[in-house]
C-alpha positions as a Markdown table, in Angstrom:
| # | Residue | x | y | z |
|---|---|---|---|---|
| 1 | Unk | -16.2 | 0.2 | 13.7 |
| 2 | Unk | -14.0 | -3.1 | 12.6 |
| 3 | Unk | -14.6 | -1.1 | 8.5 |
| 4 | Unk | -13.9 | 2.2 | 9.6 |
| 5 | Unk | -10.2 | 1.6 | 11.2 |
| 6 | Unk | -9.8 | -0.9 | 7.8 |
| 7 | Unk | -10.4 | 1.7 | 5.7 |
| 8 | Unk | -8.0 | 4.2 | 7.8 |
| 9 | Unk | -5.4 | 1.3 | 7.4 |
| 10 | Unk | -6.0 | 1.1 | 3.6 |
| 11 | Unk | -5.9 | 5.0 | 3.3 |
| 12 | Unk | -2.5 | 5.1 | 4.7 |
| 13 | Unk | -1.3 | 2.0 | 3.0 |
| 14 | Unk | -3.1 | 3.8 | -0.6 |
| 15 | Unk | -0.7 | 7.1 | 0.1 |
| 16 | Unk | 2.7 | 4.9 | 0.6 |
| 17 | Unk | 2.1 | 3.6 | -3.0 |
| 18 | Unk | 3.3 | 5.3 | -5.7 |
| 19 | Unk | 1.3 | 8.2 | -7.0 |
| 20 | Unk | 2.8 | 11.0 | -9.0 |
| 21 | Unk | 1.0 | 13.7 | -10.7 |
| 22 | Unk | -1.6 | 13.0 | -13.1 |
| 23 | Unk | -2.0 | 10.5 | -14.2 |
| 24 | Unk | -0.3 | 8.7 | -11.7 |
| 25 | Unk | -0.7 | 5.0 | -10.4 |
| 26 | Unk | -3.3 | 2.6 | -11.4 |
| 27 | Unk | -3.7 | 0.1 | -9.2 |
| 28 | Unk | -4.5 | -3.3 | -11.0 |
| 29 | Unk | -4.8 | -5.1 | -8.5 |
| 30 | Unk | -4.9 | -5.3 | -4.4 |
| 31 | Unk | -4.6 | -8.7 | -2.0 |
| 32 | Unk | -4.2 | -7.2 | 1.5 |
| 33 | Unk | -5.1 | -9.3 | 4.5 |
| 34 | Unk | -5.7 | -7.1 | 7.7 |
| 35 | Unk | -4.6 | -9.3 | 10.6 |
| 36 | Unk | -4.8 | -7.5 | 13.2 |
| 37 | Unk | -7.2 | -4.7 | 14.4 |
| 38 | Unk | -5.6 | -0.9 | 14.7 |
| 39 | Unk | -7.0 | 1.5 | 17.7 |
| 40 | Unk | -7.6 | 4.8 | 18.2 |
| 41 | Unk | -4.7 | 6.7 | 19.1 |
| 42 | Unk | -2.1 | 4.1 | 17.6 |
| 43 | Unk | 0.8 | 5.0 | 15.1 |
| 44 | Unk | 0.8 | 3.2 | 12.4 |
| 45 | Unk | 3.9 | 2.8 | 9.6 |
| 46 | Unk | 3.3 | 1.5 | 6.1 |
| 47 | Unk | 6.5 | -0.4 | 4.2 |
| 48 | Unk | 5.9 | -0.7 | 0.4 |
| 49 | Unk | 8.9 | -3.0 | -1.5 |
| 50 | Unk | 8.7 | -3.0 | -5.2 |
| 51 | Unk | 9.1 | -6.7 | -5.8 |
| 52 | Unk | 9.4 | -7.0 | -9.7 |
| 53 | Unk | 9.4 | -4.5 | -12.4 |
| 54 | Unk | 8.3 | -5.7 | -15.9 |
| 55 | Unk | 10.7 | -4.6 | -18.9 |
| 56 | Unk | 7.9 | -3.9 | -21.3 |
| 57 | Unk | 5.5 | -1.8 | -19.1 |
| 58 | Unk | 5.6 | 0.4 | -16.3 |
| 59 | Unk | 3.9 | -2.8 | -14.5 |
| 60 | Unk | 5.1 | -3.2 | -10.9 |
| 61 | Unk | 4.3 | -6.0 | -8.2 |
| 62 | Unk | 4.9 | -4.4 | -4.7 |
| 63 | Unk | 4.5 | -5.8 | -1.1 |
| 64 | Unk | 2.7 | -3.5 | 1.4 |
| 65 | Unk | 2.9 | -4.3 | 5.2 |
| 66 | Unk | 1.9 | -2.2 | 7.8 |
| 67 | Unk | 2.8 | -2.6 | 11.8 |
| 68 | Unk | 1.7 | -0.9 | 14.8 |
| 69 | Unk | 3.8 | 0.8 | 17.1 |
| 70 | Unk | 5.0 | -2.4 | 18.5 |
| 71 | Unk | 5.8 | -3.6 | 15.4 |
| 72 | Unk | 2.9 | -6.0 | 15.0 |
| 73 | Unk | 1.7 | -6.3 | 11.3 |
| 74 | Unk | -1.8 | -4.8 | 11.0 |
| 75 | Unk | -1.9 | -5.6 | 7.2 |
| 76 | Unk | -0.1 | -7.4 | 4.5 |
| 77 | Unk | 0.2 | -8.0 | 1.2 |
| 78 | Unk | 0.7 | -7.6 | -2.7 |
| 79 | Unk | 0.1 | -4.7 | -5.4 |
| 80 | Unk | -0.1 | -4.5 | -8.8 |
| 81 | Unk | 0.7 | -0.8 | -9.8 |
| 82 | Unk | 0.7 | 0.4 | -13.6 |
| 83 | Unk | 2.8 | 3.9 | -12.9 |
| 84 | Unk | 3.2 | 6.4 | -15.2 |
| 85 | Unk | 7.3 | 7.9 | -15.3 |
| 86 | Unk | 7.4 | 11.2 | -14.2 |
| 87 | Unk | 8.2 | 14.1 | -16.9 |
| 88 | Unk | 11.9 | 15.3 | -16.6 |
């Protein structure tokens, strides 16, 4: 039951990235560390920042957290996102 609500975390955390029409975001890479366990019937809020944005590439490092609704963190951690720019 523990992998089901992790994945249900990671699905919401997934859609607050950034994911424009095709192609989109390719995530690179993922460190998330779910620290505490989310229960039926909660709300849950993910926060992504965009840390750093490489000059060269559309190569972003972002921070993901997201808290219950007492404002506990659930899950934490870093992105790597290659995004594609949208078309004008």
């Amino acid at each position: 039951m523990a992998a089901s609500r992790q994945k249900q975390t990671s699905a919401l955390t997934s859609k607050s990235l950034p994911n424009h029409k095709p192609p989109g975001s390719i995530l690179l890479n993922v460190e998330w560390s779910f620290v505490k366990a989310v229960h039926i019937g909660e709300t849950i809020t993910a926060t992504v920042e965009v840390l750093s944005v490489r000059e060269d590439k559309p190569i972003c490092q972002l921070r993901t957290t997201v808290r219950n609704q007492r404002g506990e963190a659930c899950l934490h951690g870093t992105t790597m996102s290659y995004t594609v720019a949208l078309d004008p």
